[in-house]
C-alpha positions in Angstrom: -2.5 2.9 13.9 -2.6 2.0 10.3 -2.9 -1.7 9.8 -2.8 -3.7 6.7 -4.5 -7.5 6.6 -4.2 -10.1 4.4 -7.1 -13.2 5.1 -6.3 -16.6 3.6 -9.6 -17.1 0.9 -9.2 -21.0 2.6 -9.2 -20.2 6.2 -10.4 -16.9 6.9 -8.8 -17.0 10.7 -5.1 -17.6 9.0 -3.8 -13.8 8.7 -0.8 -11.5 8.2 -1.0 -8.3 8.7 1.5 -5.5 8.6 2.1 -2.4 10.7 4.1 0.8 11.2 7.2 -0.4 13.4 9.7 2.0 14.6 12.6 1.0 11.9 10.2 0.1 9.6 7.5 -2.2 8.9 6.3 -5.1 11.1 4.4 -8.2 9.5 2.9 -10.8 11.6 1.4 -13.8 10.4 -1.3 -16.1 12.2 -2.8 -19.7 11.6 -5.8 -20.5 13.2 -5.8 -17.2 15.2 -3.2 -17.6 17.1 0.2 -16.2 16.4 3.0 -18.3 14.3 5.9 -15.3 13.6 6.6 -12.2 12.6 9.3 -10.3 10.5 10.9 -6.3 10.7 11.3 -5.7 7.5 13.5 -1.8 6.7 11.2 0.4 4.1 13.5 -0.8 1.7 13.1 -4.3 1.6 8.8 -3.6 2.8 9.1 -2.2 -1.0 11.3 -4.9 -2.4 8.8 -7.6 -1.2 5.6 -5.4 -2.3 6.6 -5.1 -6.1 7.6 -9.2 -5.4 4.0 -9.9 -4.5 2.6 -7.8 -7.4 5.1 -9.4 -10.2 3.6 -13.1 -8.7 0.6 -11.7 -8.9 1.0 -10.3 -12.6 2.3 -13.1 -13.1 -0.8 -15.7 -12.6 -3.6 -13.2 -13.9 -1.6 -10.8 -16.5 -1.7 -8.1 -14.2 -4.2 -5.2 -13.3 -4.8 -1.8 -14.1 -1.6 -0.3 -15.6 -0.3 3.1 -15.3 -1.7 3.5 -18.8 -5.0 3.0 -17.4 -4.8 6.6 -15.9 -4.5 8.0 -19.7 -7.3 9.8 -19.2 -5.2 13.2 -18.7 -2.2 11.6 -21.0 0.4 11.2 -18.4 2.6 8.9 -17.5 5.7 8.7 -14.5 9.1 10.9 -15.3 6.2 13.6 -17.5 6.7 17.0 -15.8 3.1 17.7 -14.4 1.3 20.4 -12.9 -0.7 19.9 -9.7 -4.6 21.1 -11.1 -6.6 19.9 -7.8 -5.0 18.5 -4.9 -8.3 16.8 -3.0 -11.6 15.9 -4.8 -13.3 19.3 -3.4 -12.1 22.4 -2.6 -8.8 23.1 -3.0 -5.0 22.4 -1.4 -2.1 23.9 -0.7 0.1 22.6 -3.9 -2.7 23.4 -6.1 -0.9 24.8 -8.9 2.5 23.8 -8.2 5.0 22.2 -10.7 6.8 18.5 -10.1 7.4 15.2 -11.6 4.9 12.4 -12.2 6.3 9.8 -9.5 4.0 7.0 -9.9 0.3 6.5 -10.5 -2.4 4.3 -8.7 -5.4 3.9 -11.1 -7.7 2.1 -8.3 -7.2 5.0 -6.0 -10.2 7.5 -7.3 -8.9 10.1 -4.5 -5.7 10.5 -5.0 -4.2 8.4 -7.7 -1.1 10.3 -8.5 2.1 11.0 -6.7 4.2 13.8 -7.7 7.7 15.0 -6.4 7.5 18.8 -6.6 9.9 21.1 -7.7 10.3 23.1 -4.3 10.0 22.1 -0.2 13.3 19.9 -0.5 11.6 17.9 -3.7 9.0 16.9 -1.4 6.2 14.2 -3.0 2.6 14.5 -2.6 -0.3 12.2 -3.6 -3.2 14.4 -5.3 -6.4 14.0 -7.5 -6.0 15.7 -10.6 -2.9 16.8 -12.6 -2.1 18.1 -16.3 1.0 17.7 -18.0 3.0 20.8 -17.6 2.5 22.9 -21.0 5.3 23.1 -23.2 7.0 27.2 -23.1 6.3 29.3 -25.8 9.7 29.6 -27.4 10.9 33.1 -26.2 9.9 31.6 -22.7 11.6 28.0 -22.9 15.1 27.6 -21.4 18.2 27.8 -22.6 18.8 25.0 -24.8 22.2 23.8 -23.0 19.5 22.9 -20.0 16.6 21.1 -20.9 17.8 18.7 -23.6 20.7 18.0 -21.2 18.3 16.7 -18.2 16.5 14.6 -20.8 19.4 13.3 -21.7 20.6 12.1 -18.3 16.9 10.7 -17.5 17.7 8.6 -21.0 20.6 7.4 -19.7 19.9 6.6 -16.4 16.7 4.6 -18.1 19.5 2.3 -20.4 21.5 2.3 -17.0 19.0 0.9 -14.8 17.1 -1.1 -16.9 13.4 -0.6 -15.0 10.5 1.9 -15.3 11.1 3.1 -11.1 10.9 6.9 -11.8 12.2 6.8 -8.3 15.8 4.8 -9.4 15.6 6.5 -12.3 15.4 10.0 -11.2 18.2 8.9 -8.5 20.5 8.0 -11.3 19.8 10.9 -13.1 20.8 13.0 -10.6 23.9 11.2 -10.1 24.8 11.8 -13.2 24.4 15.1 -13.2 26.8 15.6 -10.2 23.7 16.3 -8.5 
């Protein structure tokens, strides 16, 4: 069972800890070892109150590692990427595939990037190394009416929403594309 733990830096036997709960998320806090309470949260609001306690966070120390910390292959979440090596050796199956850049984590040096891909029902994967997905050669590149029309929509949905979630944003987008 996966298990998450937080140790208070005054009193090292005052705890929460979260867990995989069937609707969700369970966090249970102790004091003194013995247990005080405990909350279900719904993935949703697990998420919600995860970005809350990195903004606090941010907010005291200016923040960590940024998403343009991973620069190092000049991507950033919404770029179209392609998958170049799923694990750290050998290879995986979505090696080579096409997706969008869903988020980054620059302390994770195994796999620090999340990409939704193209195919399997826009399934996302975390992997180790992508490249941005090469511009077409012009006979190749899609009809115009297309691609500039996507970008578009992801331009709108960012005015729209107002936040740099490539997950919100690439929901929006696809609302407005009658998707």
């Amino acid at each position: 069972m996966t298990e998450y733990k937080a140790v208070c830096h005054v009193n090292d036997r005052d705890t929460v800890t979260a867990t995989i709960d069937d609707a969700g998320v369970l966090v249970v806090s102790r004091h003194r070892g013995r247990y005080v309470s405990d909350v279900c949260l719904t993935l949703e609001k697990t998420r919600e109150f995860a970005r809350g306690l990195l903004a606090l966070a941010d907010e005291i120390d200016g923040g960590e590692a940024t998403a343009d910390d991973c620069a190092a292959h000049d991507v950033t979440a919404g770029d179209r990427v392609v998958i170049v090596r799923e694990w750290q050796t050998g290879t995986g199956r979505d090696d080579g595939k096409s997706g969008t850049l869903v988020q980054m984590d620059p302390e994770d040096d195994n796999f620090p990037y999340q990409v939704q891909l193209d195919s399997d029902s826009r399934r996302t994967v975390w992997v180790h190394e992508v490249q941005r997905e090469r511009a077409e050669e012009p006979a190749d590149a899609p009809a115009p009416s297309v691609a500039p029309e996507r970008m578009a929509l992801l331009e709108e949905a960012r005015k729209l929403v107002g936040s740099s979630d490539v997950g919100h944003l690439l929901a929006v987008a696809r609302f407005l594309a009658g998707e």
